[in-house]
C-alpha positions in Angstrom: -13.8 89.2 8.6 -12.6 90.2 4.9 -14.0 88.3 2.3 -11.9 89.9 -0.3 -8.3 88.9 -0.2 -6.6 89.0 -3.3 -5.6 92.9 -3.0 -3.3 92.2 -0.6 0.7 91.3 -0.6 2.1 88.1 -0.7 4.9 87.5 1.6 8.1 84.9 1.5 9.5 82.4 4.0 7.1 81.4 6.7 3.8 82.8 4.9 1.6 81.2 2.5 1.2 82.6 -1.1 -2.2 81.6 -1.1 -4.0 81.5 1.9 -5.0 84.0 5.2 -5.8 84.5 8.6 -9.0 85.6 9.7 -7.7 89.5 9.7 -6.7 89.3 6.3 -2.9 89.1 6.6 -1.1 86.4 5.2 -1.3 83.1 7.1 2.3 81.7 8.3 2.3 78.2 8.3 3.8 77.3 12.1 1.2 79.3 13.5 -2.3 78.5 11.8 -3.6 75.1 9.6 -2.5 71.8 9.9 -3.9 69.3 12.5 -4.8 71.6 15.3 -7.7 73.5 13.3 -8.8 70.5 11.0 -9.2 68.6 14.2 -12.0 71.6 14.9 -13.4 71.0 11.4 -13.9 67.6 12.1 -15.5 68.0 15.3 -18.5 70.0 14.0 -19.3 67.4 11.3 -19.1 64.7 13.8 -22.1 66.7 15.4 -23.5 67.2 12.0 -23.5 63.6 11.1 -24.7 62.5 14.6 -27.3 64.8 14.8 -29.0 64.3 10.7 -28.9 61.0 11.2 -29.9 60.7 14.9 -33.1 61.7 13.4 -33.7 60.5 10.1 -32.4 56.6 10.9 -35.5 57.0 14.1 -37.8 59.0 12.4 -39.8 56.8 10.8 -41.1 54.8 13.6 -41.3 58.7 15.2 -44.0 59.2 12.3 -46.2 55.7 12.2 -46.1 55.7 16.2 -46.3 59.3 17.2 -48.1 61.2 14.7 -50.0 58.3 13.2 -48.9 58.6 10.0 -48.8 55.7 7.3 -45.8 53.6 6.7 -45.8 54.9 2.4 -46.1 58.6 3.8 -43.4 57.9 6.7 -41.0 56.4 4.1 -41.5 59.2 1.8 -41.4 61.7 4.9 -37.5 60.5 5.5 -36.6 60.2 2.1 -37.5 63.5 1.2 -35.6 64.7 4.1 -32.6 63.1 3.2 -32.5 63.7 -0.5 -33.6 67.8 0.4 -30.3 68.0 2.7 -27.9 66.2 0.3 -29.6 68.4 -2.8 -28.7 71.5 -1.1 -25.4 70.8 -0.6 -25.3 72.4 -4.4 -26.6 75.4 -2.9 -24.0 75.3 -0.1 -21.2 74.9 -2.6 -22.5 77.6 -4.7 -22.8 80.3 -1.4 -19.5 79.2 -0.1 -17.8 79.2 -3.5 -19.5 82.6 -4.7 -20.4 84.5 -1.7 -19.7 83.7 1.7 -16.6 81.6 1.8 -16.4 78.4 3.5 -15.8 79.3 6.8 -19.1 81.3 7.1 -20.8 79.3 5.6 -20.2 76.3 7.8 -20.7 78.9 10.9 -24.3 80.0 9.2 -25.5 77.2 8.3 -24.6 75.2 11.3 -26.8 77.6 13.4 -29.5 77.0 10.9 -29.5 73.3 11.7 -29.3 73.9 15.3 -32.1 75.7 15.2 -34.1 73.5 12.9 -33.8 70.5 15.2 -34.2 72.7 18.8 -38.1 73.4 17.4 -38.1 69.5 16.2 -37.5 69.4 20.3 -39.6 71.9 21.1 -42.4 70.0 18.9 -42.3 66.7 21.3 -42.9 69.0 24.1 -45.6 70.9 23.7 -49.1 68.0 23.8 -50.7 70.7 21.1 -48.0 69.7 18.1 -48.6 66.2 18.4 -52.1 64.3 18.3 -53.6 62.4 21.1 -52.1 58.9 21.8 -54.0 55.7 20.5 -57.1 54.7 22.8 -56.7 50.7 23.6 -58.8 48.3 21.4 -59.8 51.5 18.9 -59.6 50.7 15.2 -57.7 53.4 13.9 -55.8 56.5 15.6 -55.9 60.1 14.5 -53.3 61.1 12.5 -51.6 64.4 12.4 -53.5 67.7 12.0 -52.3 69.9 9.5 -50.7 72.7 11.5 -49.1 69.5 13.8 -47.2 68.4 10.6 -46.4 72.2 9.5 -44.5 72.8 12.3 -42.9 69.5 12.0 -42.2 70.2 8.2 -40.4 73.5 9.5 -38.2 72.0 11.5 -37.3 68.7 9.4 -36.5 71.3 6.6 -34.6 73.7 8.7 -32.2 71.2 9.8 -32.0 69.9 6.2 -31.3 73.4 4.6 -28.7 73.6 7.8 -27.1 70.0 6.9 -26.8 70.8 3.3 -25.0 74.3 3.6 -22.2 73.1 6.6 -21.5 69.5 4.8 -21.1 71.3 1.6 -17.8 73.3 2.6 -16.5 71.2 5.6 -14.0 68.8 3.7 -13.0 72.0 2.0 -12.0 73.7 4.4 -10.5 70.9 6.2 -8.4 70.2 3.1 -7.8 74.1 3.0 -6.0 73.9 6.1 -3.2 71.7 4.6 -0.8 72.9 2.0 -0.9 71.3 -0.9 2.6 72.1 -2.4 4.6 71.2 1.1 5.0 67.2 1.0 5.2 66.6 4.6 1.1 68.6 4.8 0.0 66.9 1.5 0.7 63.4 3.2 -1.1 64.9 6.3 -3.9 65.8 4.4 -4.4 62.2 2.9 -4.5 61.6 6.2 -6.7 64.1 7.4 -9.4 62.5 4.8 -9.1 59.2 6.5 -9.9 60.3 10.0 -12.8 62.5 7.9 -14.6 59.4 7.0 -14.0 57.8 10.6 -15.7 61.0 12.1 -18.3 60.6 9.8 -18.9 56.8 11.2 -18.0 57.7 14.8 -20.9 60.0 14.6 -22.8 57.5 12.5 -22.8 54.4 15.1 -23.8 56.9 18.4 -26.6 58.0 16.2 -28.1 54.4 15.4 -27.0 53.1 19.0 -27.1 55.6 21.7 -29.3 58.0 20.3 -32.0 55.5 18.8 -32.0 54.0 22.6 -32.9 57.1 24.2 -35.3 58.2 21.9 -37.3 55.0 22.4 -36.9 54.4 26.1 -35.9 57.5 27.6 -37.8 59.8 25.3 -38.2 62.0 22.0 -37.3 65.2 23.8 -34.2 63.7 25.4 -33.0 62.3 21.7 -33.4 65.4 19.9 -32.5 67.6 22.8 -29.0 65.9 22.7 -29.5 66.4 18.9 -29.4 70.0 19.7 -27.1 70.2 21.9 -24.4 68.5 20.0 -24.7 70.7 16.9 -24.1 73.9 18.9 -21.6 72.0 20.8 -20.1 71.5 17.9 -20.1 74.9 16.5 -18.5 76.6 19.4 -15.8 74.3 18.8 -15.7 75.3 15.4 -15.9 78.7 16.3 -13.0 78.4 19.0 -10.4 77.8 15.9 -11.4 81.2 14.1 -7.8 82.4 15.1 -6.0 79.5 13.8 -7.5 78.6 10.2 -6.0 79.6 6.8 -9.1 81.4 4.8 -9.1 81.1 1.1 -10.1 83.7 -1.1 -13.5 83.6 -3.2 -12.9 82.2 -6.7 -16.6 81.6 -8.0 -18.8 78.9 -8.3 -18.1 76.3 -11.2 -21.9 76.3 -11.9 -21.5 80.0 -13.4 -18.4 78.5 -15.8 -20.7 75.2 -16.7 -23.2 78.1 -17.4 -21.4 80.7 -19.5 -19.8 78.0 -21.4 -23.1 76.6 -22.5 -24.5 80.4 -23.3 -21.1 81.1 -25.2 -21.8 77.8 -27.4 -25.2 78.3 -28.0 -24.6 82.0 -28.7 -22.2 81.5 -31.2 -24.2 78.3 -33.1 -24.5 79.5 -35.9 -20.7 80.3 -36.4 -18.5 77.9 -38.5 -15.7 76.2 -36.0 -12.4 76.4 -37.7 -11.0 73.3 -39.0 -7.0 74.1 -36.7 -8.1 74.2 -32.8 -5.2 76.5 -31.8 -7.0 78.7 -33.6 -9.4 78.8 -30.9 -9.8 81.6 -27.9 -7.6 79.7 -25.2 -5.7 80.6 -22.1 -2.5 81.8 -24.0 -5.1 84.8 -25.5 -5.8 85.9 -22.2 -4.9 89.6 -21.8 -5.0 90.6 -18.7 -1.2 89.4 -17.6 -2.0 90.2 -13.9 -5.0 86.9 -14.1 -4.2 83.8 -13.2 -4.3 81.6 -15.8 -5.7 77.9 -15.8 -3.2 75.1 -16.8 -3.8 74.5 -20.3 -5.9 71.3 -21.8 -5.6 69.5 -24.7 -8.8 69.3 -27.3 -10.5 66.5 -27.6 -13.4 65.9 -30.6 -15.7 65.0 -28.1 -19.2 67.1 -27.7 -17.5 69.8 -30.8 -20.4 71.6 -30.7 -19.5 73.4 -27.2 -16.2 74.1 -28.9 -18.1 77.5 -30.4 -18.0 79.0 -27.1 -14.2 79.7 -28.0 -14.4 81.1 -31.6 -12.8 84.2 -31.9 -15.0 86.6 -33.3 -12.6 89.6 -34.1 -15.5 91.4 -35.9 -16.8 92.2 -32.2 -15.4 95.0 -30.7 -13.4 94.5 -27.5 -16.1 96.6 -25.5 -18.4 94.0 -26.5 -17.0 90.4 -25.8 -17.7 88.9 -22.0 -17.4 86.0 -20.4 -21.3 85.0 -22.2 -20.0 85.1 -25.8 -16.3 84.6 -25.3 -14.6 81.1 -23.1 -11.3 79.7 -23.1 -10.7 76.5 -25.1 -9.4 75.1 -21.4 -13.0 76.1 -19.7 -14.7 74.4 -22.6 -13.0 71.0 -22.2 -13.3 71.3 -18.5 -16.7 71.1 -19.0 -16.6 68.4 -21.2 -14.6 66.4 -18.5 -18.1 67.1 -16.6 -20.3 65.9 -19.4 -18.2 62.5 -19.6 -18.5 61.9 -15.6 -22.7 61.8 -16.0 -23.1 58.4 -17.5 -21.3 57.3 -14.3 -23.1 59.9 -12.1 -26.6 58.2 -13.1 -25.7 54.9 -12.9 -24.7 55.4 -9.3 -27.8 57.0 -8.1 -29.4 53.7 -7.8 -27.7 52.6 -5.0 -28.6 55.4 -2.9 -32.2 53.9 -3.7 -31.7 50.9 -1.8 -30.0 53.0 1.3 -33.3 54.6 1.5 -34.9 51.3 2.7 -32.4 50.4 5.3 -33.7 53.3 7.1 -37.5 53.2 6.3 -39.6 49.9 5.4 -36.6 47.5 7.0 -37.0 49.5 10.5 -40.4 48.8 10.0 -40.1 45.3 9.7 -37.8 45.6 12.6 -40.7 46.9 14.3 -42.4 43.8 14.0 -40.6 41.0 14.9 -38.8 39.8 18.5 -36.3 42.3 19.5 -35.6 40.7 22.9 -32.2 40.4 24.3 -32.5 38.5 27.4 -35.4 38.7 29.2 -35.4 42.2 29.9 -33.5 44.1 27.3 -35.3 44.7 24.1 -33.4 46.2 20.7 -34.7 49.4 19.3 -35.8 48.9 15.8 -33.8 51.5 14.2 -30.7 50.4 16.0 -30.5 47.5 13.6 -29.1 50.0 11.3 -25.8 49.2 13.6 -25.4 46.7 11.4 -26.0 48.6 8.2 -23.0 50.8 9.7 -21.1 47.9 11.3 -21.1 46.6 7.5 -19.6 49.8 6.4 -16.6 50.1 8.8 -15.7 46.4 9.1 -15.5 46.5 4.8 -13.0 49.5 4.9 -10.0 47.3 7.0 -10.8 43.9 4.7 -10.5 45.5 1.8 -7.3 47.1 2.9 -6.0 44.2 4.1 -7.4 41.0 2.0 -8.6 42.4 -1.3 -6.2 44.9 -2.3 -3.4 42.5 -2.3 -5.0 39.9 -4.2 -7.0 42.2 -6.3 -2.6 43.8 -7.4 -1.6 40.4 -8.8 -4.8 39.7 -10.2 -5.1 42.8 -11.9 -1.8 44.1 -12.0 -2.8 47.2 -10.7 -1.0 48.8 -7.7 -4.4 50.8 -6.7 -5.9 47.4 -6.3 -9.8 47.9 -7.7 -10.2 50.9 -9.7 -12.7 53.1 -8.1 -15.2 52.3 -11.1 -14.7 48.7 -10.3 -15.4 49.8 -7.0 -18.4 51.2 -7.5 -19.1 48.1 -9.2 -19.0 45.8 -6.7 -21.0 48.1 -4.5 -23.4 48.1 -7.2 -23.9 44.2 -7.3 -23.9 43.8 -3.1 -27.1 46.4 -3.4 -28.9 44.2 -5.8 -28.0 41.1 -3.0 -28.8 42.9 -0.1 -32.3 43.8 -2.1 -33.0 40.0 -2.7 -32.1 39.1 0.6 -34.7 41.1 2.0 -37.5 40.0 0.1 -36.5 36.3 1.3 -36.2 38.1 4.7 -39.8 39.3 4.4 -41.4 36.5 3.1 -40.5 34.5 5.9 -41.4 36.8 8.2 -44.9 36.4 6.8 -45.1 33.3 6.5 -44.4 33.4 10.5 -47.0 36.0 10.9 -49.6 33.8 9.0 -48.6 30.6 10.8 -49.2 32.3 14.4 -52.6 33.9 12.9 -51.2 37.3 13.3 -51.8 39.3 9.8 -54.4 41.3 11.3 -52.6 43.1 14.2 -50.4 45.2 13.3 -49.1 45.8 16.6 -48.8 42.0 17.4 -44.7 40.8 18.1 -44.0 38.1 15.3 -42.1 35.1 17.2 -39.3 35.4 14.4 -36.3 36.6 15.5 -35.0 40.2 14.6 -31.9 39.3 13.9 -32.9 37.5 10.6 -32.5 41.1 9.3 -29.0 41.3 9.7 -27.8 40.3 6.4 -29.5 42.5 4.4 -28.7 45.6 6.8 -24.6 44.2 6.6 -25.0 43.3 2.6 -25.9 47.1 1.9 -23.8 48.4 4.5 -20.9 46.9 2.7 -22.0 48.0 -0.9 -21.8 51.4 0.8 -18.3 51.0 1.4 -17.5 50.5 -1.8 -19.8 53.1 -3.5 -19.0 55.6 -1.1 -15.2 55.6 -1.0 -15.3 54.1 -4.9 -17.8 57.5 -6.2 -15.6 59.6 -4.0 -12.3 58.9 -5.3 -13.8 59.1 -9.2 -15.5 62.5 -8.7 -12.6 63.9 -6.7 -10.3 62.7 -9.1 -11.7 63.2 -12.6 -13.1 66.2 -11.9 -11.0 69.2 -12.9 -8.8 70.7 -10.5 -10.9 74.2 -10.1 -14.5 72.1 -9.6 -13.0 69.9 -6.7 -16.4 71.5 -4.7 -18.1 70.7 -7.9 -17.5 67.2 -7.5 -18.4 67.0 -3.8 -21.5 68.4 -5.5 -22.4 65.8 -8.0 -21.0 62.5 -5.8 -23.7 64.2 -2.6 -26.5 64.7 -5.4 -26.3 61.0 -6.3 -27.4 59.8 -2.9 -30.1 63.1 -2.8 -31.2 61.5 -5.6 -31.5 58.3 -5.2 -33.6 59.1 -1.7 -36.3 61.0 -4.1 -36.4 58.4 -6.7 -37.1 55.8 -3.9 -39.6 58.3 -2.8 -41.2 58.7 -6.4 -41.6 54.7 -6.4 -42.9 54.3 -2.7 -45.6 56.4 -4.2 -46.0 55.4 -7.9 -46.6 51.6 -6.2 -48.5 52.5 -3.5 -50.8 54.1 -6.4 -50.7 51.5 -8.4 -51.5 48.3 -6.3 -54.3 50.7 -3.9 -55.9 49.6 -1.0 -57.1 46.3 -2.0 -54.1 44.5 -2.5 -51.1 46.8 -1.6 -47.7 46.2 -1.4 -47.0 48.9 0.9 -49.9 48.2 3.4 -50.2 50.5 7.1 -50.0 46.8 8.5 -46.9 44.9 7.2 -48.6 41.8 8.1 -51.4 42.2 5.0 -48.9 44.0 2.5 -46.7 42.5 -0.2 -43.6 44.5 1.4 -41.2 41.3 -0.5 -42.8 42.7 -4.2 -41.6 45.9 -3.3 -38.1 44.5 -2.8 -38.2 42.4 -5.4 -39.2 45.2 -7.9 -36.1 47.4 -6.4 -33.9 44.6 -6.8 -34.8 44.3 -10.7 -34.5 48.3 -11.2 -31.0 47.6 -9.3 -29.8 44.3 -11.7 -30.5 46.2 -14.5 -28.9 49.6 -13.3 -26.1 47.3 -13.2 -25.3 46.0 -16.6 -26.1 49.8 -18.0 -22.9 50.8 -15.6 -20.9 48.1 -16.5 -21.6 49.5 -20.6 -20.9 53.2 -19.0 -17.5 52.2 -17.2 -16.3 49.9 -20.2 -16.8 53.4 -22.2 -15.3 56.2 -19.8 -11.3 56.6 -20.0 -9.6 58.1 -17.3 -8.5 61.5 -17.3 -4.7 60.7 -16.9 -5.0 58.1 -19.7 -6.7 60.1 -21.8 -3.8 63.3 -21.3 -1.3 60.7 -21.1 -2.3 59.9 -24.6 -2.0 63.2 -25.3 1.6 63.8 -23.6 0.4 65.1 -20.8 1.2 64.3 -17.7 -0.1 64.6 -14.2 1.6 65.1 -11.1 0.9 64.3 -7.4 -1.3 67.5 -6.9 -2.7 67.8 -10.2 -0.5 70.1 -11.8 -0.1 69.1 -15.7 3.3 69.3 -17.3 5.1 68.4 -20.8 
């Protein structure tokens, strides 16, 4: 398929201007895009998101159980997973934007991931890459060789490298398939984002349901064979629609503009910025006529110091200037729209933090306590995550319904809560669902020490696992309005040429926050040591509620250094509109 586009004609009437068909030729718009090929798009991260979390959410009782493994190394095994495959969805972004294109980069890295997780399957198979089962009434098992956990290593990483390249471009090219300046496929796009996120949690609830149930009663190799299968399921599908998308054409990664701008400023330091800022290089000094210019941007006195990436330097020869030494005034202050997101960007990564334990040390507790339904029918402990998601998608309809309207007369806004006020409030239910656990916990002990269980860790507390429940639902709901809340911010404060940018930075929040929660699963576990640990092998003689307790102070605090953030940050539309500047409907600016 070409990869470069831009050579060729641009037709009228039923063709687009600005997007093609997988031979090249202009796409016409009643015969490729809209709802028929997003649908395919959609499909393949439904199998992406079904198939991560099918086994990350299980994975950790997979570790402790199977390869022996103890619960602070198990915990840190997922987390690093997770935050690895949301990281490198930079590096997705980056190949898509500068190399490959979306399109094959979703098709690459999809077959990546399927291969990653068939050798996961592969890995519960063969007796060799796992170590023997416990003997009955032995102290300890034998954990994991070292080859045993390389192979699992290769294939946890695989499907991570695989998750990170196809998430990175598939709401891209989803959105790619709509045009943006016809208003009847705008409002379909809008659209097409809804039914992206109910994919997402379609995909989310088999995972934690049907998939955790299998794995546990069925078998590994049945759960991550279905694993398998669904991701290249899900990329024939994706491949079926090659005929029918629109393609885009390459127009580099915003990390190289982030990067030259920085060079250009530092380059020219020691220059004196003049005191008129039309004097500045900008977009109107471009010369080559035939380039697309940017839309231009107002200065602002904010972070000056980057402003010497635009100084004209006529004393340079022509021959001589490049992008390095030489920026528009535009690509400067797009940047600083960047700089003033990050306050925001940390503040958020927090959250992600406490995710981390609904899928690690709260299955664990699961994994304690009386999971009976009936006499017969006993819950997997992962699949309490159901509630975690359950939390999620019930939130989405009541805020639609009950809190927007109340939140319009109360605020006089007609967006309801402002997606930093969102974030907010997902922010505070994190540091609840954080204390709720550790209340959660410390009854559970005081259960365990009651019944004269604390030194079997395989014993069945008589505490019932549903006492979990709130804090799964508590977080689950703070998700709702983090997610959709950081989402909506990055999306729309971002500038309009780094829209993959900001898919960048809101996905690095939550890899983040999975390593920090990593870095303090081990920081504590080698602090308190094996005398008195929090973060004991057996649950029953740890201090599992200090733990929470700890995360839920980190979290309080996080929380009032947001609130100073958000109090700070104006809006981009404000801050043009102060300017004059207006913004329409797809982000064009006009006077």
């Amino acid at each position: 398929m070409t990869t470069d586009l831009g050579h060729l004609p641009q037709t009228q009437g039923k063709t687009l201007p600005d997007s093609w068909d997988y031979k090249g030729r202009p796409a016409e718009r009643f015969r490729s895009g809209g709802w028929t090929s997003a649908a395919m798009i959609l499909g393949v991260e439904a199998c992406e998101r079904l198939t991560t979390l099918g086994i990350a959410v299980n994975l950790v009782t997979y570790l402790t159980g199977t390869m022996h493994l103890g619960n602070a190394t198990s915990a840190n095994t997922v987390t690093n997973f997770l935050g690895t495959s949301f990281m490198l969805c930079l590096f997705g972004g980056f190949v898509a934007d500068t190399f490959l294109g979306r399109y094959l980069t979703i098709a690459i890295f999809a077959t990546v991931q399927a291969a990653g997780v068939t050798i996961l399957t592969i890995s519960t198979l063969i007796p060799s890459l796992r170590p023997p089962k416990c003997t009955p009434g032995a102290g300890s098992c034998i954990p994991a060789t070292g080859m045993q956990l390389t192979v699992l290593h290769i294939a946890l990483y695989l499907t991570a490298l695989g998750t990170g390249g196809l998430k990175s471009s598939v709401s891209g090219f989803g959105s790619d398939q709509f045009d943006e300046t016809d208003k009847e496929e705008r409002s379909l796009m809008t659209s097409f984002f809804n039914w992206f996120f109910f994919f997402i949690s379609i995909g989310s609830l088999l995972a934690v349901s049907v998939l955790v149930y299998i794995q546990d009663n069925v078998g590994r190799q049945w759960g991550y064979g279905i694993c398998a299968f669904a991701i290249v399921f899900g990329l024939v599908v994706f491949l079926s629609g090659t005929r029918r998308y629109r393609f885009k054409k390459l127009v580099g990664s915003p990390l190289t503009q982030i990067a030259t701008v920085v060079v250009a400023a530092w380059n020219n330091r020691r220059l004196e910025l003049p005191s008129d800022p039309s004097l500045l290089y900008n977009v109107d000094d471009i010369a080559d006529g035939n380039k697309k210019k940017k839309v231009k941007l107002p200065h602002s006195k904010q972070f000056s110091c980057l402003d010497k990436a635009a100084i004209n330097r006529p004393e340079v020869a022509p021959n001589m200037l490049n992008k390095w030494n030489l920026v528009t005034l535009t690509d400067v202050e797009e940047v600083k729209l960047l700089i003033r997101m990050l306050p925001i960007w940390a503040t958020t990564i927090m959250f992600w933090s406490v995710h981390a334990q609904m899928a690690t040390f709260s299955v664990s507790q699961a994994e304690t306590m009386d999971r009976h339904m009936g006499k017969s029918f006993q819950i997997p402990p992962a699949a309490m995550t159901v509630f975690f998601v359950g939390g999620t998608l019930l939130t989405v309809p009541v805020y639609d319904r009950l809190i927007v309207p109340i939140a319009r007369k109360v605020l006089k806004n007609p967006q309801g809560l402002t997606p930093l006020q969102r974030i907010g409030v997902g922010l505070v239910l994190s540091v609840v669902g954080m204390v709720t656990a550790a209340l959660n916990e410390i009854k559970r002990l005081d259960v365990a020490r009651q019944h004269g269980l604390t030194d079997n860790p395989k014993a069945e507390i008589p505490l019932s696992v549903f006492w979990l429940v709130p804090q799964f639902f508590i977080v689950g709901a703070g998700e709702a309005f983090t997610y959709i809340g950081q989402l909506d911010f990055f999306l729309r404060e971002c500038p309009k040429g780094m829209k993959t940018m900001s898919t960048g930075l809101f996905l690095s929040t939550l890899s983040l926050g999975f390593f920090f929660s990593s870095v303090l699963v081990s920081i504590v576990h080698m602090v308190t040591g094996e005398k008195n640990p929090w973060l004991a092998d057996n649950l029953n003689q740890g201090k599992l509620y200090d733990f929470y307790w700890l995360i839920a102070i980190l979290s309080a605090l996080n929380v009032v250094i947001y609130l100073v953030c958000a109090k700070w940050y104006v809006y981009k539309d404000k801050r043009l509109a102060d300017e004059g500047i207006e913004l329409d409907e797809v982000g064009v600016v006009f006077h």
